[in-house]
N, C-alpha and C positions, 0 to 999 in steps of 0.2 A: 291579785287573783287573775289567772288565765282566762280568758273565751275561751268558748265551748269551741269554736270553730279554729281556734291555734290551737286549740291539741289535737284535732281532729289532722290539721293539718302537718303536725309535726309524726304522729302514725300513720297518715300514708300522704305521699308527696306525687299521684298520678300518675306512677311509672305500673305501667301492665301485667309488666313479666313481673314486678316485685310483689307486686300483691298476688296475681295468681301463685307466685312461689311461695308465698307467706300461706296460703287460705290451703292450696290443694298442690302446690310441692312439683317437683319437673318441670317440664316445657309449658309452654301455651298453645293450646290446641282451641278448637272452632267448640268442643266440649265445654273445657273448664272456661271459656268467656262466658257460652251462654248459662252456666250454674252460675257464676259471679254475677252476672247482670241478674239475674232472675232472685238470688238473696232474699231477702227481705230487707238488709240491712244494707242493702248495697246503693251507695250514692250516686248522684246523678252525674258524678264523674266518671264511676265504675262504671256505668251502664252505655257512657259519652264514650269510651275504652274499647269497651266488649263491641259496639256497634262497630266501631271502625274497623277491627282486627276481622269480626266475621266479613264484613265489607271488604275487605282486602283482599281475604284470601276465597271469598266465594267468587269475586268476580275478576277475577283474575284470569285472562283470556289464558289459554292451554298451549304451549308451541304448538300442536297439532291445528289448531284452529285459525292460528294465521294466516292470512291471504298473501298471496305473493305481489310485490310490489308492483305497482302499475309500470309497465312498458314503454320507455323512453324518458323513465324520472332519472335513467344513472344509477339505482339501487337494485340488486338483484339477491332472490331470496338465497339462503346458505344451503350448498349443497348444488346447487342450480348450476347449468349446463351453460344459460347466458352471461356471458363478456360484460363486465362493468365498461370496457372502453371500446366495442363492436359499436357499430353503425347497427339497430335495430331497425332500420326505416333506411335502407339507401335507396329509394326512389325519391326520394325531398332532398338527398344532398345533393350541395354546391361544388361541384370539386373547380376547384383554385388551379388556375395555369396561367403562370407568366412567366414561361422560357423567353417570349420577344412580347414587343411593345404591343402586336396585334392583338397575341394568346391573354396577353391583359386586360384587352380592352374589351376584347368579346368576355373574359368573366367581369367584367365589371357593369358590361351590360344587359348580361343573365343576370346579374344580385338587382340588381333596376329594378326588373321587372319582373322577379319572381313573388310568391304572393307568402313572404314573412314579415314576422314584426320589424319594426325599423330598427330595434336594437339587436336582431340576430344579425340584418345586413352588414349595421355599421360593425360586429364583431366577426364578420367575412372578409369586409374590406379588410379591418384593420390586421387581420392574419397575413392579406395580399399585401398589404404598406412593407409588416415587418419583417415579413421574409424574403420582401424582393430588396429591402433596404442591407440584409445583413447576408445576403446574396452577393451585395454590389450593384445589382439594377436600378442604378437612382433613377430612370424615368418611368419603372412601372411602379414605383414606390410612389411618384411623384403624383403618376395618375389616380393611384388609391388614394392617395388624403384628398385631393381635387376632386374625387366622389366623394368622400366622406362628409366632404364642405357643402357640396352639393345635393346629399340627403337629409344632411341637416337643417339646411335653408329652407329643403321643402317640407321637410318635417314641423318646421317651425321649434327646432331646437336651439338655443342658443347659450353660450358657456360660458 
């Protein structure tokens, strides 16, 4: 002889759309959950269903109500006029010059002592290493890793 609750379970197996399509036929609408949940007969799983589905689709932000991404994340809303790859802030960049040994040392001595994290420096430096390296400039490459050594020491980072 069967439990009461394997047959129960073998007539509905917790699938949403099946039972709304069994009970009241079409789609699944914010309607027919809350008539299934409200039943009399309706199980604490029906009712475990119906909340989520209305929970889903009532709180569901609207494209309209979207905020647009904060400015300087690199994400920019669709449709939007801002450059995913534009400088939004060029008053904080670093611009990079190592034509001769000088042009390099004066930007290696602007990244010193400008006021960013030590991981944006060391990824200034390391721009100035590899493109004065695949330039040909092995001594402004040279001087970029000998700061990098050198910020790290004082960072207290070590590898």
């Amino acid at each position: 002889m069967e439990s009461p609750t394997k047959k129960r379970d073998k007539q509905y197996r917790g699938v949403l759309k099946a039972r709304i399509s069994k009970l009241y036929g079409g789609d699944v609408t914010i309607e027919k959950a809350k008539r299934l949940k409200s039943r009399p007969a309706a199980t604490p799983r029906d009712k475990q269903l119906a909340n989520w589905f209305i929970n889903m689709q009532t709180n569901r932000p609207s494209p309209a109500k979207r905020k647009d991404p904060l400015v300087g994340t690199g994400k920019k809303p669709k449709g939007s006029g801002r450059r995913l790859y534009t400088d939004e802030n060029p008053k904080d960049t670093v611009s990079i010059k190592f034509a001769t040994v000088s042009d390099a040392r004066k930007t290696i001595a602007k990244v010193m002592k400008i006021n960013k994290p030590y991981a944006r420096k060391v990824q200034i430096l390391t721009v100035l290493e590899q493109r004065a390296k695949v330039m040909g400039k092995m001594e402004q490459a040279r001087l970029a890793k000998q700061a990098k050594l050198t910020l790290k020491k004082k960072h207290g980072k070590d590898k």
